[in-house]
N, C-alpha and C positions, 0 to 999 in steps of 0.2 A: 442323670437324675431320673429319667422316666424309666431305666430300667430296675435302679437302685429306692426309688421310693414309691413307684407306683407299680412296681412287678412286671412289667412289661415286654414281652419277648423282644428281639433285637429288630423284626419286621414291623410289630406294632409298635415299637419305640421311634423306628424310622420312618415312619404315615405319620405317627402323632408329630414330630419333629416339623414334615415339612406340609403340614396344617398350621403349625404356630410360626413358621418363616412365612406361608402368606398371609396370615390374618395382620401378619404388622406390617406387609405392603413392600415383603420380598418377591422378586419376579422369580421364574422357573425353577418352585424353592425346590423339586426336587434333584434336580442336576447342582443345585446351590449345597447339599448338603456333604458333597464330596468337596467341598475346596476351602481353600485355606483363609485364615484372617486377610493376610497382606493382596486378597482377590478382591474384598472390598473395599466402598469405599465409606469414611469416618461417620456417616450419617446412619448406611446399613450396618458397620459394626453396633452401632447403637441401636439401631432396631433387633438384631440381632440377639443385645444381651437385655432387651425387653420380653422378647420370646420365651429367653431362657428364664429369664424369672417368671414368665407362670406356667410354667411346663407343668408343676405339680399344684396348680388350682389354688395360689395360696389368697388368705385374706385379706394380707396387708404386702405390700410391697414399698421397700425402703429404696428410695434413687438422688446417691448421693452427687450432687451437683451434674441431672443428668445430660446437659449443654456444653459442658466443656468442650474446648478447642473444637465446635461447628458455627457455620459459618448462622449467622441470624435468621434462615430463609428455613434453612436444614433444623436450627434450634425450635423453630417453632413450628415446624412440621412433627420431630418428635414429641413436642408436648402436647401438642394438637391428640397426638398419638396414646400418649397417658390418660390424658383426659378421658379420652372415645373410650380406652380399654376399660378405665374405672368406674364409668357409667355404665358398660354394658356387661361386667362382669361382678358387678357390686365388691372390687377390692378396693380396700383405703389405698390411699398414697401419701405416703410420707416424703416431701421432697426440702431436703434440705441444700441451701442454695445461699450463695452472695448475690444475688440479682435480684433488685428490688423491682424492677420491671417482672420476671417473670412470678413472682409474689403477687402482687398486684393481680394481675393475670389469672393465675388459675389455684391460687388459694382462696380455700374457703376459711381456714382457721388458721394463726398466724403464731407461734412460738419464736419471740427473739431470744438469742441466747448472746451473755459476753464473760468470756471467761472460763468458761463449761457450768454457768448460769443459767435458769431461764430468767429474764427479769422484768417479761411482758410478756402476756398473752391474750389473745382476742379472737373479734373475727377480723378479715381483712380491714373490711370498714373503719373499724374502731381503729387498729394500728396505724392506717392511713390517715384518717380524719382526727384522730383524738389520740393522739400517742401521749401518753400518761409516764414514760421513765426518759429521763436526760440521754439515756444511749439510743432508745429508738428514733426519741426528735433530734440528734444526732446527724445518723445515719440517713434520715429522709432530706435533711438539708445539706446535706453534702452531693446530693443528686442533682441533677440538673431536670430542670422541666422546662416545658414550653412556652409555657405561660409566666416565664422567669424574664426579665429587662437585660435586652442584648447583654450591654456592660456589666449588667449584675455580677459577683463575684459568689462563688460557692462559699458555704460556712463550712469548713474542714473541724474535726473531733482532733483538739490541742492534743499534744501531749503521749505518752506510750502504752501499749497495752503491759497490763503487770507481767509478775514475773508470776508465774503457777505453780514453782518450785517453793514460791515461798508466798499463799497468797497472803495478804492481807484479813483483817482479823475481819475488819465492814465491809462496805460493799466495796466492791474490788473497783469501781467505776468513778470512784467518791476523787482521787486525784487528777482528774480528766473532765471534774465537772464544776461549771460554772454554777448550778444550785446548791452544791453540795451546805452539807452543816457539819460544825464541831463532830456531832454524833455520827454521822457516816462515817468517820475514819475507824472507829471501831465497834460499832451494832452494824450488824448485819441484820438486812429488813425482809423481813419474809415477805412471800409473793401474795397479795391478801386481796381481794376482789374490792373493785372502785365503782363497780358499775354492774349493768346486765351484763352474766358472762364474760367481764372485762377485769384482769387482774395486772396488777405490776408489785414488784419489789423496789420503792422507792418510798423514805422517809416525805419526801416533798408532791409525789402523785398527785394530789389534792389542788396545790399549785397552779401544775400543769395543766389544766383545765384549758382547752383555747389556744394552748400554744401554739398546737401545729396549722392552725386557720390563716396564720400569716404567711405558710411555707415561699 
């Protein structure tokens, strides 16, 4: 990439390379740039293909489930790692993820998606404290918390995710939900703002007020 989009001869492509192996907290990056994947290990591969995405300075960087198969110590080292680099390089980060832990965390703005949906959006806060659509209060009680009663039982999401081949005409969420109405199964509800900077796609949102205070 640095010699294909930033013009860069093959010795300053190879400076620049092992300047962005250490900035993400690769040891003797320059001897590191002769060796092969299967030399490191699953935490440095990932620092590694953080590197690589901003080789060429970009503005936004997309990191799709970037924690995968590491261990909790290592996943939050690297996000630690996101973080630092999105502060001090002013790039967004887009990090789409199943971990509501790491949501929590180090989002600032929150897009739930079901179905290739969005059908909530906010700040963290709001998703956490005021979840406004049946799938995102969902999702948060199906988690376990601390402050949750030994015995308590999790409230699991009934039912199956549709079928995408063939969606549904309404909201695709409307068979799986205990608010649903007559009308869900065939108006589809556009994503409409409930609040400051707080929108959901849900006929019922308005309802939902307070739900999530019981989690």
């Amino acid at each position: 990439p640095l010699e294909v989009h930033l013009g860069l001869g093959s010795a300053e492509a190879a400076r620049r390379a092992a300047e962005l192996l250490s900035l993400v907290g690769i040891p003797d990056a320059e001897r590191r740039l002769a060796q092969y994947p299967h030399q490191f290990s699953g935490g440095m591969r990932q620092r590694i293909m953080i590197a690589m995405a901003l080789a060429c300075r970009p503005r936004l960087i997309l990191a799709d489930e970037p924690t995968t198969a590491l261990d909790v110590t290592i996943q939050a080292q690297i996000l630690e790692l996101l973080r630092d680099l999105s502060q001090r390089f002013g790039v967004a980060m887009l990090i789409i993820t199943h971990n509501l832990g790491v949501v929590a965390r180090y989002a600032d703005r929150v897009n739930v998606m079901y179905a290739g949906r969005i059908i909530e959006r906010g700040t963290a806060r709001q998703i956490y404290h005021d979840p406004r659509h049946p799938y995102t209060l969902g999702l948060l009680r199906s988690v376990p918390r601390l402050d949750q009663p030994r015995k308590g039982r999790l409230d699991p999401i009934e039912g199956q995710p549709p079928d995408l081949a063939r969606p549904l005409p309404g909201c695709r969420f409307a068979p799986r939900c205990r608010f649903a109405l007559p009308r869900c199964a065939h108006d589809l509800p556009p994503l409409l703002p409930i609040g400051d900077d707080h929108l959901s796609a849900c006929w019922v949102a308005d309802q939902l007020a307070g739900a999530g205070s019981g989690r």
